[in-house]
N, CA, C and O atoms as a printed pandas DataFrame, in Angstrom:
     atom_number atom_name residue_name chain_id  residue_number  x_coord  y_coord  z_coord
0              1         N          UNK        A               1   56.837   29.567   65.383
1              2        CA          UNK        A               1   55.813   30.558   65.630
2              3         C          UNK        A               1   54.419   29.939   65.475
3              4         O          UNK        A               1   53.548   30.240   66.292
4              5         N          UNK        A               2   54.151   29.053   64.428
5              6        CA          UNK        A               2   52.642   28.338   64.286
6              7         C          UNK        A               2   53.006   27.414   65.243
7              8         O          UNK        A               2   51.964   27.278   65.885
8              9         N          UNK        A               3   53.793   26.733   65.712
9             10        CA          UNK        A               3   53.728   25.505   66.493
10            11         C          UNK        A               3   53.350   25.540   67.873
11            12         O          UNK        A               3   52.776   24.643   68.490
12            13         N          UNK        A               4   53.795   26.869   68.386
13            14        CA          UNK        A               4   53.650   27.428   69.782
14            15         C          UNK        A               4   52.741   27.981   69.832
15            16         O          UNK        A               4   52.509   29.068   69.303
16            17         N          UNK        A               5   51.748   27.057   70.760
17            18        CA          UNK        A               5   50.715   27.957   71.010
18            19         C          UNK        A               5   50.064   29.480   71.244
19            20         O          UNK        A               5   49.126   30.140   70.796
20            21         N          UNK        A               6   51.110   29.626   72.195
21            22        CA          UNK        A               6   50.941   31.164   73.050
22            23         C          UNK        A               6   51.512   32.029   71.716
23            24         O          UNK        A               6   50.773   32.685   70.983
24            25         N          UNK        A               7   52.765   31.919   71.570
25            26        CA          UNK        A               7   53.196   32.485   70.730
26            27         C          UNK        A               7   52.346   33.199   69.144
27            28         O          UNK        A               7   52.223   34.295   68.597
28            29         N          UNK        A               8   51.878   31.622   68.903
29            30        CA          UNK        A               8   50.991   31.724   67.639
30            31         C          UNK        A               8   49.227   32.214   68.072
31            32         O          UNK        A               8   48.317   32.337   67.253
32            33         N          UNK        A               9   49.153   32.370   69.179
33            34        CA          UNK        A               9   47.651   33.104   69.515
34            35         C          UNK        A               9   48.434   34.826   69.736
35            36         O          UNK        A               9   47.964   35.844   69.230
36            37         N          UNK        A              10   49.347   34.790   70.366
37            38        CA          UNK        A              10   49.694   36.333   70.293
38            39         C          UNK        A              10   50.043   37.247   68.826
39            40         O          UNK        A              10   49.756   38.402   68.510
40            41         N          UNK        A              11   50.741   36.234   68.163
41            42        CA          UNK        A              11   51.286   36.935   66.646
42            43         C          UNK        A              11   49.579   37.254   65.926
43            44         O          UNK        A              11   49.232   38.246   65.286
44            45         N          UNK        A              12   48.788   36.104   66.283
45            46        CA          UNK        A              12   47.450   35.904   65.269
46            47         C          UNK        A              12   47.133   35.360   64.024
47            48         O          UNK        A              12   48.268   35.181   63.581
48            49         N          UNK        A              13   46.546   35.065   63.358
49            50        CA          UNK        A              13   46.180   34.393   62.056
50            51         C          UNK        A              13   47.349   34.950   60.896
51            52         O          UNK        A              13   48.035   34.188   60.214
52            53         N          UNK        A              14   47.392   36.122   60.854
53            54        CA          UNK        A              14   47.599   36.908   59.823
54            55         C          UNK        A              14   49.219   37.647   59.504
55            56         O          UNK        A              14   49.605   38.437   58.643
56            57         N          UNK        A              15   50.030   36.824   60.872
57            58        CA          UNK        A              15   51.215   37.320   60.919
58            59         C          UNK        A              15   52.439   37.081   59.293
59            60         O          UNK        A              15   52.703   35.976   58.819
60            61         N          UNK        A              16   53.001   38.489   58.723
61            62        CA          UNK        A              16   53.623   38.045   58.048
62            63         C          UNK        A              16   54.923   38.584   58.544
63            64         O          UNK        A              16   54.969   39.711   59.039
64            65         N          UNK        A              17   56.093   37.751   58.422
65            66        CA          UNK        A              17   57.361   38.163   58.861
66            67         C          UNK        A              17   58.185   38.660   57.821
67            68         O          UNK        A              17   58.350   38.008   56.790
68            69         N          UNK        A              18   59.122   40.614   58.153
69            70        CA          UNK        A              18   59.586   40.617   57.157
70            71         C          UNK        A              18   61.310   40.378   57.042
71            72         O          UNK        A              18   61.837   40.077   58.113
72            73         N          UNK        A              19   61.993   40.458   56.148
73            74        CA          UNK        A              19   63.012   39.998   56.037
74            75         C          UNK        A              19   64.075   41.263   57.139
75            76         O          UNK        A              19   64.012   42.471   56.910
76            77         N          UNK        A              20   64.769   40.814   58.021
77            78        CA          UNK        A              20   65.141   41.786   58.707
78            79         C          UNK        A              20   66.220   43.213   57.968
79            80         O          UNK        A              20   67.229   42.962   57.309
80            81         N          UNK        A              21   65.792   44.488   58.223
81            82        CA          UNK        A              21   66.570   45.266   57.715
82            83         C          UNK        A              21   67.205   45.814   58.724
83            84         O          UNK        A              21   66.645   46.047   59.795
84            85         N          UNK        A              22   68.846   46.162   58.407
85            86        CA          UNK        A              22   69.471   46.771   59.064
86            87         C          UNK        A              22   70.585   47.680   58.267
87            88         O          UNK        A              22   70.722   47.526   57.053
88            89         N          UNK        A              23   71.295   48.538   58.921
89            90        CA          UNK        A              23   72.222   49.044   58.543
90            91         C          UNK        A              23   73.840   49.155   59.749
91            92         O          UNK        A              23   73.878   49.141   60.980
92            93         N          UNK        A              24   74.782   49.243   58.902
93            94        CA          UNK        A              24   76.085   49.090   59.726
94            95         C          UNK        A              24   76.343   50.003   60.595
95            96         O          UNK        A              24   75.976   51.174   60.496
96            97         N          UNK        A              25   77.164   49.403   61.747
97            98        CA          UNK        A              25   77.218   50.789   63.110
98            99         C          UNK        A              25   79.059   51.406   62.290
99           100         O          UNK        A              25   80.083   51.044   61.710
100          101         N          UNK        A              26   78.214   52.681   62.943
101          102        CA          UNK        A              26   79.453   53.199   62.593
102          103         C          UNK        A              26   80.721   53.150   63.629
103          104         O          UNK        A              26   80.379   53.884   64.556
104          105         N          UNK        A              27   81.984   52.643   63.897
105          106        CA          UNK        A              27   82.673   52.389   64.243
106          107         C          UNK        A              27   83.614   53.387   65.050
107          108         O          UNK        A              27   83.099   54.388   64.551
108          109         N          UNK        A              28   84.440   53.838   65.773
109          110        CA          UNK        A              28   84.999   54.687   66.141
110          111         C          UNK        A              28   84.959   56.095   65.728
111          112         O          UNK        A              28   85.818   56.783   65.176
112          113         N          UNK        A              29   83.866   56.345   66.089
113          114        CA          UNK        A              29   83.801   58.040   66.145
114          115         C          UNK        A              29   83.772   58.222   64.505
115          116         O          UNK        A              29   84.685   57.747   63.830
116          117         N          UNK        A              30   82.561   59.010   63.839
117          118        CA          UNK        A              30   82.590   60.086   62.409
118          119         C          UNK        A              30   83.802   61.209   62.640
119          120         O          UNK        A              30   84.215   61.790   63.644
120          121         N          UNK        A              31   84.154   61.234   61.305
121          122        CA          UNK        A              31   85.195   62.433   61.312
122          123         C          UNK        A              31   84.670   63.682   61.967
123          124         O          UNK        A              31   85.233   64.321   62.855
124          125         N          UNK        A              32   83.924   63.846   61.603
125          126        CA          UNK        A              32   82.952   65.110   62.025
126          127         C          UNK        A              32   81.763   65.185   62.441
127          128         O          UNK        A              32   80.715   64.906   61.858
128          129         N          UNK        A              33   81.989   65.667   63.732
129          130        CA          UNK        A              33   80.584   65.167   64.891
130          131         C          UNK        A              33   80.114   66.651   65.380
131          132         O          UNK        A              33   79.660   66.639   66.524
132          133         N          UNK        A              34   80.131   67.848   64.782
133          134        CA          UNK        A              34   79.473   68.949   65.332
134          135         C          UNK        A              34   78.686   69.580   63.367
135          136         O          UNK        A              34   78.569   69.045   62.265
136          137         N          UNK        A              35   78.442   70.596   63.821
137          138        CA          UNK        A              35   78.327   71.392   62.569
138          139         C          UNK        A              35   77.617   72.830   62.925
139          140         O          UNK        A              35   78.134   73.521   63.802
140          141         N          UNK        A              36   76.706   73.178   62.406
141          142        CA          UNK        A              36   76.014   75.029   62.454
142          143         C          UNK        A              36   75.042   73.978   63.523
143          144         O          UNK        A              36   74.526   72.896   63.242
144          145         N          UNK        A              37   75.014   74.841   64.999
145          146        CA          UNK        A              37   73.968   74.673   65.605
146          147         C          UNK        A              37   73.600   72.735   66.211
147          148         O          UNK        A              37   72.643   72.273   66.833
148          149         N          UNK        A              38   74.614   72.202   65.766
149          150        CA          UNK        A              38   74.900   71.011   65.828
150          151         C          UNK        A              38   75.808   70.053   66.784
151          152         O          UNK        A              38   76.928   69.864   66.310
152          153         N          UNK        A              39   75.592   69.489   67.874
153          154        CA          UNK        A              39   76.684   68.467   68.229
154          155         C          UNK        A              39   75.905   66.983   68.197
155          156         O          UNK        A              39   74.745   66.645   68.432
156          157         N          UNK        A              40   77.111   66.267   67.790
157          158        CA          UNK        A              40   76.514   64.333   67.440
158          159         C          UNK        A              40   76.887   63.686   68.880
159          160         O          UNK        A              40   78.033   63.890   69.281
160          161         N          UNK        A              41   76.223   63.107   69.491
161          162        CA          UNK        A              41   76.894   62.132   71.213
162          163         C          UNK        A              41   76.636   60.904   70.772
163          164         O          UNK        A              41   75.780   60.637   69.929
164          165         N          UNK        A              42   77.648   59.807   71.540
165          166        CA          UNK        A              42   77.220   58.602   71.347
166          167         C          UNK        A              42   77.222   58.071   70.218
167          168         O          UNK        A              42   77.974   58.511   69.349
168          169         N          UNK        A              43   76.081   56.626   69.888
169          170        CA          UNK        A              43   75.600   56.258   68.353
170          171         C          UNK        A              43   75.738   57.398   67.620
171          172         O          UNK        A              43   76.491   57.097   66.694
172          173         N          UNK        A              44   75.573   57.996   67.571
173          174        CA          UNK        A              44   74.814   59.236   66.784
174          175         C          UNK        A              44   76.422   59.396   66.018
175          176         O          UNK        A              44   76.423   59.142   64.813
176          177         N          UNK        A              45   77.044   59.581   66.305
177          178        CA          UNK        A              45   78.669   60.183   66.467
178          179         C          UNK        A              45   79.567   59.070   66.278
179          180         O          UNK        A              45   80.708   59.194   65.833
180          181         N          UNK        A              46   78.982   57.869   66.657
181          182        CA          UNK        A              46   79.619   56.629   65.767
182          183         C          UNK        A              46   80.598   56.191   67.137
183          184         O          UNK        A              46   81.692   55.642   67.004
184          185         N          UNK        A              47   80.157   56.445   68.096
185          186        CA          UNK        A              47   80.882   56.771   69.502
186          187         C          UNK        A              47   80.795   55.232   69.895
187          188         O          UNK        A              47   80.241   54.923   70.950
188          189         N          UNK        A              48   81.418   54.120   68.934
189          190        CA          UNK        A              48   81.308   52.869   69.337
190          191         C          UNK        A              48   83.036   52.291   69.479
191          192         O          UNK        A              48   83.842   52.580   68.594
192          193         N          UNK        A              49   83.345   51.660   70.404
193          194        CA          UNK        A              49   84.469   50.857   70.466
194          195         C          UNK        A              49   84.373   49.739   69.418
195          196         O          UNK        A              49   83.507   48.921   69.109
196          197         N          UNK        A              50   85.634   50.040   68.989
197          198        CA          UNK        A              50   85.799   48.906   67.821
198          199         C          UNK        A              50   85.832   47.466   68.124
199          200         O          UNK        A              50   85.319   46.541   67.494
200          201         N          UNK        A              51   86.641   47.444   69.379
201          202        CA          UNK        A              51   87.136   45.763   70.447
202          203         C          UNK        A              51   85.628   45.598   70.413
203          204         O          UNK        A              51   85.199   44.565   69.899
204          205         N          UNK        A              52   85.230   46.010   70.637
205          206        CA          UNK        A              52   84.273   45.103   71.824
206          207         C          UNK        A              52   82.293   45.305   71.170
207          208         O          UNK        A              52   81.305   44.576   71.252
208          209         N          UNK        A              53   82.618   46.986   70.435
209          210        CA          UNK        A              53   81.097   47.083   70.145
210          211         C          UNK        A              53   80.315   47.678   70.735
211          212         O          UNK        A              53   79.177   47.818   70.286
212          213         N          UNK        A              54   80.789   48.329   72.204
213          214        CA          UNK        A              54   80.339   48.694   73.400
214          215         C          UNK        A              54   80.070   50.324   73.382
215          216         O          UNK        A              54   81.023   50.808   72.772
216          217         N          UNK        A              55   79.475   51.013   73.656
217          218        CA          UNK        A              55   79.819   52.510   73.861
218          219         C          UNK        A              55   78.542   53.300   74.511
219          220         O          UNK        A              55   78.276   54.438   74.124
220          221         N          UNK        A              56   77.897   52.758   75.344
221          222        CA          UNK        A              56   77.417   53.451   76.514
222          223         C          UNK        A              56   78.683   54.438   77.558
223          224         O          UNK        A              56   78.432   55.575   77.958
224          225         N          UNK        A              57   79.788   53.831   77.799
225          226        CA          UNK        A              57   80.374   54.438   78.483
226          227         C          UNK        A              57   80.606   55.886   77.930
227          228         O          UNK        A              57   80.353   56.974   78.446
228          229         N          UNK        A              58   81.418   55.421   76.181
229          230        CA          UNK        A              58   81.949   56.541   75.994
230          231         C          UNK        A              58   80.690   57.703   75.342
231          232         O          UNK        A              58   80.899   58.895   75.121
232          233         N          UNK        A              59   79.724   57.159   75.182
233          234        CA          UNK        A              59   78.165   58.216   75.265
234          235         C          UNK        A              59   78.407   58.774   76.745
235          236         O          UNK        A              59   78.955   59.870   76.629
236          237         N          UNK        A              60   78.278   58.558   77.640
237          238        CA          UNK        A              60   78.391   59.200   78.827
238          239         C          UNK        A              60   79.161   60.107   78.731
239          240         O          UNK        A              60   78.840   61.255   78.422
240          241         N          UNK        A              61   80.468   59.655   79.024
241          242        CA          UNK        A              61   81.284   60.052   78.826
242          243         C          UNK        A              61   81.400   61.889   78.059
243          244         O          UNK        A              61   81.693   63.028   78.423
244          245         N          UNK        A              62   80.919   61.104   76.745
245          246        CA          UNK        A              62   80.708   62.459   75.527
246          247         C          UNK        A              62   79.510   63.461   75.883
247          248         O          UNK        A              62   79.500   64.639   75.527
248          249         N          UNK        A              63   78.304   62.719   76.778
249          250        CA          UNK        A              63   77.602   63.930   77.131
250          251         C          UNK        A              63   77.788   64.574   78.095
251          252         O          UNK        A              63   76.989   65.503   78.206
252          253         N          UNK        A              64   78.954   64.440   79.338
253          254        CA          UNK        A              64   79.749   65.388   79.987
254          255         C          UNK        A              64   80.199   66.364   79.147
255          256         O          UNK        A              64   80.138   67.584   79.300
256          257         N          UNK        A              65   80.813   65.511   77.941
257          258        CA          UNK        A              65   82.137   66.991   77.837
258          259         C          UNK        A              65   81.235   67.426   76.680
259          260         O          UNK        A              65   81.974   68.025   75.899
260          261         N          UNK        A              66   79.898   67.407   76.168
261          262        CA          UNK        A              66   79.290   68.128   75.551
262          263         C          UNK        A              66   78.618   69.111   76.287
263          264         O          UNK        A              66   78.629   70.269   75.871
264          265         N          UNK        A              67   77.907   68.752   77.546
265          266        CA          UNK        A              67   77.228   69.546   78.508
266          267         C          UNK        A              67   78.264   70.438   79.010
267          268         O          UNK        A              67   77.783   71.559   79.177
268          269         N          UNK        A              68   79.569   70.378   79.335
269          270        CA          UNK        A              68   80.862   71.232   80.037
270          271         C          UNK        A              68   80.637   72.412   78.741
271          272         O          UNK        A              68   80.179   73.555   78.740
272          273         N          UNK        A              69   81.303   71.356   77.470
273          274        CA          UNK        A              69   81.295   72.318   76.283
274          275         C          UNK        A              69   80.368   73.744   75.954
275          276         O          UNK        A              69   80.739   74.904   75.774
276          277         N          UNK        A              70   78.698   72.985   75.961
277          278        CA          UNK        A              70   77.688   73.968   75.786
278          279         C          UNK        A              70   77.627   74.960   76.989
279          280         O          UNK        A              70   77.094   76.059   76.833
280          281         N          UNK        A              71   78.290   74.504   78.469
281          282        CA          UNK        A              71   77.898   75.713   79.429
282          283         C          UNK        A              71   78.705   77.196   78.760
283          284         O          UNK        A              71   78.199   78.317   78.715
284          285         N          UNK        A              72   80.180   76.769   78.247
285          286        CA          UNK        A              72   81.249   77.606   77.721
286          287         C          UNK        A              72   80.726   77.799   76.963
287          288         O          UNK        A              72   80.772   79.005   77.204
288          289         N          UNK        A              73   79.686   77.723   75.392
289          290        CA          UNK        A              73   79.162   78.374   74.238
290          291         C          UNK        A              73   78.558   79.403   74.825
291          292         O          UNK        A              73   78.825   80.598   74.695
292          293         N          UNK        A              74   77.627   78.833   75.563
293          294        CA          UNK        A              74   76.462   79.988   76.020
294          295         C          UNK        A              74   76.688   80.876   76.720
295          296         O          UNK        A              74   76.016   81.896   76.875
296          297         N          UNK        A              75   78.033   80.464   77.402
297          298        CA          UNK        A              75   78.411   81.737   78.307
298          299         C          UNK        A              75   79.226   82.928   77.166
299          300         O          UNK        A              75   79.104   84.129   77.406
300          301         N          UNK        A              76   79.859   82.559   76.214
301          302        CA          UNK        A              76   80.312   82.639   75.364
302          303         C          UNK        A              76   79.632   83.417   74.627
303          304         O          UNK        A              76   80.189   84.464   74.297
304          305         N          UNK        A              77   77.946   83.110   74.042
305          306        CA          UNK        A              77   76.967   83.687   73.000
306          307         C          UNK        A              77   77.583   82.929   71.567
307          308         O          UNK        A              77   76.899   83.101   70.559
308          309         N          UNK        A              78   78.620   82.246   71.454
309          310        CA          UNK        A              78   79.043   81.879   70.560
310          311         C          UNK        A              78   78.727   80.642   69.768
311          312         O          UNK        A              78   79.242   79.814   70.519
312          313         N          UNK        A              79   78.407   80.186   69.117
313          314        CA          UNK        A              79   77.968   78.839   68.516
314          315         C          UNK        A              79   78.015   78.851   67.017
315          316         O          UNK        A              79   77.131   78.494   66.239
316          317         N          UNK        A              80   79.458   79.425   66.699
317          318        CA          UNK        A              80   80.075   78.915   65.359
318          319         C          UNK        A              80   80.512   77.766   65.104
319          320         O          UNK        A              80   80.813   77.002   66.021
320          321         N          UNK        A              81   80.653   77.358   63.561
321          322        CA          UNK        A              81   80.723   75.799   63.412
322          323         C          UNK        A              81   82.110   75.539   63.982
323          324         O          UNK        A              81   82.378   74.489   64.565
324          325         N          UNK        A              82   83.262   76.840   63.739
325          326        CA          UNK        A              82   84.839   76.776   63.912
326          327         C          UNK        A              82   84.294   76.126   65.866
327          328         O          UNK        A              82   84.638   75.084   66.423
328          329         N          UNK        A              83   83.642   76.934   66.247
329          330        CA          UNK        A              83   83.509   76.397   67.519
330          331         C          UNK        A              83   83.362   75.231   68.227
331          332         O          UNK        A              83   83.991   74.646   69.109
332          333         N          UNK        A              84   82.502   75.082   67.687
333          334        CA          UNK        A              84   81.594   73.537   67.697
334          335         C          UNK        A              84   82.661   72.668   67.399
335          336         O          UNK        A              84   82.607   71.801   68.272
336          337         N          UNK        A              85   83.385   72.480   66.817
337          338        CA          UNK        A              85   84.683   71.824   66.534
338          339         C          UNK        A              85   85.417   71.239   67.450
339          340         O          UNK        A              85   85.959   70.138   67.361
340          341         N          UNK        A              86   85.442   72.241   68.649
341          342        CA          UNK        A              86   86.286   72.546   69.982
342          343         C          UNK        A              86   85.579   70.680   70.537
343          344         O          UNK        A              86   86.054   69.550   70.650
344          345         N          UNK        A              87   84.446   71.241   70.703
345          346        CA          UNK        A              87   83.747   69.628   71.306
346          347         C          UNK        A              87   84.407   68.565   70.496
347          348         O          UNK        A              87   84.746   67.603   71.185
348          349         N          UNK        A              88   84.726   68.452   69.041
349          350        CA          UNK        A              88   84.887   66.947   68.367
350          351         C          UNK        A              88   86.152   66.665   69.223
351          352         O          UNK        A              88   86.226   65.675   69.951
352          353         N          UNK        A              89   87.103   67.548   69.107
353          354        CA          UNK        A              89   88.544   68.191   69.765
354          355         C          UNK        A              89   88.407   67.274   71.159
355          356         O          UNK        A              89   89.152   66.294   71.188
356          357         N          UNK        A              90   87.626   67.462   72.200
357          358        CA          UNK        A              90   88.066   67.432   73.745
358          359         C          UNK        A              90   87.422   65.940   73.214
359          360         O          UNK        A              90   88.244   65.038   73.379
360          361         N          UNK        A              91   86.395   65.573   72.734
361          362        CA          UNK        A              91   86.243   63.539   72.815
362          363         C          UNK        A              91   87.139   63.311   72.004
363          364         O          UNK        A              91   88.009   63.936   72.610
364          365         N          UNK        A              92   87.566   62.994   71.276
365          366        CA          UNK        A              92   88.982   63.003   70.733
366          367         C          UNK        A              92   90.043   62.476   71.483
367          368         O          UNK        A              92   90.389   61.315   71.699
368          369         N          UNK        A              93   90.580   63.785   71.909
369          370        CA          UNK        A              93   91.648   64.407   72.884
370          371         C          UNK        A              93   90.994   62.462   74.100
371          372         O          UNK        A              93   91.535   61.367   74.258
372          373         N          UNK        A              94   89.825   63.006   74.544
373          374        CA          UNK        A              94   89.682   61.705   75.708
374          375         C          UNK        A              94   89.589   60.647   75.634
375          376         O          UNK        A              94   89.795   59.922   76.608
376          377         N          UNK        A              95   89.210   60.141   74.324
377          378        CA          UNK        A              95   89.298   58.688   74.168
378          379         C          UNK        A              95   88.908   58.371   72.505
379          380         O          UNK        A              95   88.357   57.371   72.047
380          381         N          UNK        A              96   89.316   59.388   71.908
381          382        CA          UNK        A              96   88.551   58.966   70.373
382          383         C          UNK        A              96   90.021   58.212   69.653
383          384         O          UNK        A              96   89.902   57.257   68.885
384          385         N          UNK        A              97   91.252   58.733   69.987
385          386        CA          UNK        A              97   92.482   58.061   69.141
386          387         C          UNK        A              97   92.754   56.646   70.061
387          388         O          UNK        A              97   93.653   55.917   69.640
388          389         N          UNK        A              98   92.251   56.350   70.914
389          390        CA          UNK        A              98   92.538   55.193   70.906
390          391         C          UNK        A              98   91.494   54.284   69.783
391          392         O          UNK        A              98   91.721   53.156   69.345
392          393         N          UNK        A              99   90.725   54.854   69.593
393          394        CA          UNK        A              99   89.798   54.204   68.835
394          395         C          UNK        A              99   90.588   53.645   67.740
395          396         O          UNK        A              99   90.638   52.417   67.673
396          397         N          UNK        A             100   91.240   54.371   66.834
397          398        CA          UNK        A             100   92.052   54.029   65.835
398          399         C          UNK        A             100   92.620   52.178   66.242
399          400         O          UNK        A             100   92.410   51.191   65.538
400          401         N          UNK        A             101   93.384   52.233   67.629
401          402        CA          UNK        A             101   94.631   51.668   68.377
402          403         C          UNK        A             101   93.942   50.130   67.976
403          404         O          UNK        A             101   94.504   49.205   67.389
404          405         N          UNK        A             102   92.178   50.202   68.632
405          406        CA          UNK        A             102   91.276   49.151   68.632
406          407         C          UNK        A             102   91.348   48.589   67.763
407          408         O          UNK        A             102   91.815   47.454   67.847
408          409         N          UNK        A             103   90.825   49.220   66.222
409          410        CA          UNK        A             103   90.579   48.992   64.918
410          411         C          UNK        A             103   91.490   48.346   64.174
411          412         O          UNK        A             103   91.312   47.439   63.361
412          413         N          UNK        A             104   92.868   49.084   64.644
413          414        CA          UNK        A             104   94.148   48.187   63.897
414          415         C          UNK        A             104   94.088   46.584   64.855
415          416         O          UNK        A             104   94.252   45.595   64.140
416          417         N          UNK        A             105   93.886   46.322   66.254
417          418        CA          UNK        A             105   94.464   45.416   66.853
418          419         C          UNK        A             105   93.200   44.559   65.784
419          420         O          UNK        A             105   93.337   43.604   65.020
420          421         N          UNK        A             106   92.363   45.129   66.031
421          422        CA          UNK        A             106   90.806   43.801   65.601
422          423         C          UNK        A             106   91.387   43.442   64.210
423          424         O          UNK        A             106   91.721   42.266   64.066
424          425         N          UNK        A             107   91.498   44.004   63.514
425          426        CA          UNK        A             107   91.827   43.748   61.883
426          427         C          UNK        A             107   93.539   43.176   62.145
427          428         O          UNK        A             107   93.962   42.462   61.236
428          429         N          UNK        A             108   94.193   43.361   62.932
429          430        CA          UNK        A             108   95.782   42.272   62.790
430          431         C          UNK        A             108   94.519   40.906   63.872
431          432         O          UNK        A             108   94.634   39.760   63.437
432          433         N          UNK        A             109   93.819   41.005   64.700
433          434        CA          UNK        A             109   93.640   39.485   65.261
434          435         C          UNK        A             109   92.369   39.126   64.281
435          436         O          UNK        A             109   91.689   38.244   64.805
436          437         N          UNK        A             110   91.766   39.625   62.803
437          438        CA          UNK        A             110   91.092   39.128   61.916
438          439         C          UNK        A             110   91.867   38.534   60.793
439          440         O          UNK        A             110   91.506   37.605   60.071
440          441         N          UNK        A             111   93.289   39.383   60.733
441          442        CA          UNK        A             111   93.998   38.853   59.801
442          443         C          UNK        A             111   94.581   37.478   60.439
443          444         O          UNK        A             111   94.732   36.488   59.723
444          445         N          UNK        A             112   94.840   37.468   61.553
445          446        CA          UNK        A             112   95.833   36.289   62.017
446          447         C          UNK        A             112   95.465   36.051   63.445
447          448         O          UNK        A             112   95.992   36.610   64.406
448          449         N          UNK        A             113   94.190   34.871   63.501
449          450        CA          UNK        A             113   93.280   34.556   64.564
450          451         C          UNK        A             113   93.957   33.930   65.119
451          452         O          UNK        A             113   93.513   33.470   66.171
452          453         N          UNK        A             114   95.631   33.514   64.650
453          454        CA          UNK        A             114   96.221   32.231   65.676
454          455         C          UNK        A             114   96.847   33.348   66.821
455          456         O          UNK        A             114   97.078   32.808   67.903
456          457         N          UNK        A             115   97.176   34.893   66.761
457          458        CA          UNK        A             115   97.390   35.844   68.001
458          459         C          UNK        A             115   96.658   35.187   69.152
459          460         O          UNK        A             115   97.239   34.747   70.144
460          461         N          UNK        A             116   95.266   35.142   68.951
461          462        CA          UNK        A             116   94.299   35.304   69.752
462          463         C          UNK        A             116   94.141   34.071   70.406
463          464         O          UNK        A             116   93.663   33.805   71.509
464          465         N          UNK        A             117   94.663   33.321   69.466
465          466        CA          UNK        A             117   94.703   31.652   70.587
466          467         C          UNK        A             117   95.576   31.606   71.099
467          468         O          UNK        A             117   95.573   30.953   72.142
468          469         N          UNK        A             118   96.925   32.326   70.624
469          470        CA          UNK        A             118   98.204   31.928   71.272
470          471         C          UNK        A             118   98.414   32.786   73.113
471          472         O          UNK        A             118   99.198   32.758   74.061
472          473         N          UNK        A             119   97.008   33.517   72.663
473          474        CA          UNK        A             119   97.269   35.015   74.028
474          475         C          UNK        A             119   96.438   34.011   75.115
475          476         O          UNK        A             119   96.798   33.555   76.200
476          477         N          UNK        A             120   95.131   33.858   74.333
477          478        CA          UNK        A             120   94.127   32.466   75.457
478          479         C          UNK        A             120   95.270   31.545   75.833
479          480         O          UNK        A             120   95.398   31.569   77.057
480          481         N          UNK        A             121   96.032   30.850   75.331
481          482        CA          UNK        A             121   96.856   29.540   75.378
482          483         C          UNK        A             121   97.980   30.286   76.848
483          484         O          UNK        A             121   98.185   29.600   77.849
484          485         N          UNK        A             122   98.467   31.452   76.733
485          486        CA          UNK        A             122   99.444   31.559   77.677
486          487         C          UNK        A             122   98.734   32.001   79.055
487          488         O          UNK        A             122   99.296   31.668   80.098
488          489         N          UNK        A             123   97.456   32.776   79.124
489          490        CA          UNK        A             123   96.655   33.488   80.149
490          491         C          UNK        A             123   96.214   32.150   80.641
491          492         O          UNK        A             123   96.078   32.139   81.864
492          493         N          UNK        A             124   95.867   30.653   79.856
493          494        CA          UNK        A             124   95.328   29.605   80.103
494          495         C          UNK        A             124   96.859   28.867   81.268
495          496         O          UNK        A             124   96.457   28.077   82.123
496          497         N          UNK        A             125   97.941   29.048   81.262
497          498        CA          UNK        A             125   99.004   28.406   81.219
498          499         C          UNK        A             125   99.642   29.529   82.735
499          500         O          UNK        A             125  100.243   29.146   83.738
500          501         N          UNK        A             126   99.399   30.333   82.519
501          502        CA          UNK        A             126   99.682   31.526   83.813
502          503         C          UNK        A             126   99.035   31.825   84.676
503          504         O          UNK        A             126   99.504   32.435   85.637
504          505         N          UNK        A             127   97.453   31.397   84.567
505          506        CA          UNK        A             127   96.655   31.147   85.462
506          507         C          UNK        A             127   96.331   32.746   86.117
507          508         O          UNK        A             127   96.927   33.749   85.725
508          509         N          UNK        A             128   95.190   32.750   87.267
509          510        CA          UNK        A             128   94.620   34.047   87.512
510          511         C          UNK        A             128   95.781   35.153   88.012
511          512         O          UNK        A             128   95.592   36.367   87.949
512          513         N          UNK        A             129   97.084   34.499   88.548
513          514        CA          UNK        A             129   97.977   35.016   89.305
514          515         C          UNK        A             129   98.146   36.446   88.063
515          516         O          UNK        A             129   98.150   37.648   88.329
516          517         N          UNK        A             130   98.278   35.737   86.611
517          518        CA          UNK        A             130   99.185   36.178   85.638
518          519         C          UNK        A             130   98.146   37.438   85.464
519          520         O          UNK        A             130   98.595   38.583   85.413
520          521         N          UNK        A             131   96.700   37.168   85.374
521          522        CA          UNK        A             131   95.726   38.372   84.888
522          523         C          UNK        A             131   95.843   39.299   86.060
523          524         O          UNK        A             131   96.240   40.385   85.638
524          525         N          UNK        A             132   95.684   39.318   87.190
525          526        CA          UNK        A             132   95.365   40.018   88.614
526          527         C          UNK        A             132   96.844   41.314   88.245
527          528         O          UNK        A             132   96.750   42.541   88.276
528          529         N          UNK        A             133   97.772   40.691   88.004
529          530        CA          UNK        A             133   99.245   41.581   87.488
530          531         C          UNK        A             133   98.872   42.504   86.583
531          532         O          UNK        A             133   99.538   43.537   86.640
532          533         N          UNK        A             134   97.969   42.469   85.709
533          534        CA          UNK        A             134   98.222   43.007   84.293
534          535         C          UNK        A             134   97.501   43.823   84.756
535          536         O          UNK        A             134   97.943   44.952   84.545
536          537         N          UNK        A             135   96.190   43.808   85.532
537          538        CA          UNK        A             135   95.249   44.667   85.596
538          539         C          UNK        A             135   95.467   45.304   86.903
539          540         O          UNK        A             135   94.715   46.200   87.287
């Protein structure tokens, strides 16, 4: 940062850097993602794939069947918490228990990383023919 010019004329004389803070993502879906007057989408809801880390999709995804959900409240007049429930229910129901499926595979290929070479080693050995099949 001092060495680079541009860099060190943009930061300025006076730059102090602080130690980075963060906090942990929450992982496959919170137990409980609605409440009084309440629904969680996405991050918010912990709406992250465990594999991979990824969950734009299933945010999408969840703000369909939250937007479907809320047309039925309002048509409804209803927006009890028992209700609100219904929503944790249908993401769930669409893709929240596989979440579990993820979590166990990541933690058996954390416990025993030689899976994960032995799966590269045969896809390496079977060539594209073998992937084009699977998928």
């Amino acid at each position: 940062m001092k060495d680079d010019p541009y860099i060190s004329k943009t930061l300025g004389p006076d730059i102090e850097i602080e130690r980075m803070k963060a906090g942990p993502l929450r992982l496959g879906g919170v137990p409980v993602s609605y409440g009084h007057h309440l629904l969680l989408v996405g991050d918010a809801a912990g709406i992250i794939d465990p594999m991979t880390g990824e969950g734009i999709h299933h945010a999408m995804e969840g703000g369909k069947i939250v937007g479907e959900f809320l047309q039925e409240a309002l048509a409804q007049g209803n927006y009890d918490t028992q209700v609100m429930r219904i929503y944790h229910d249908r993401w769930m129901e669409r893709f929240g228990y596989d979440f579990r499926w993820f979590m166990m595979i990541c933690q058996m290929l954390y416990r025993f990383p030689i899976l994960l070479d032995a799966a590269t080693a045969a896809v390496a050995r079977k060539g594209n023919d073998f992937l084009a099949q699977i998928s």
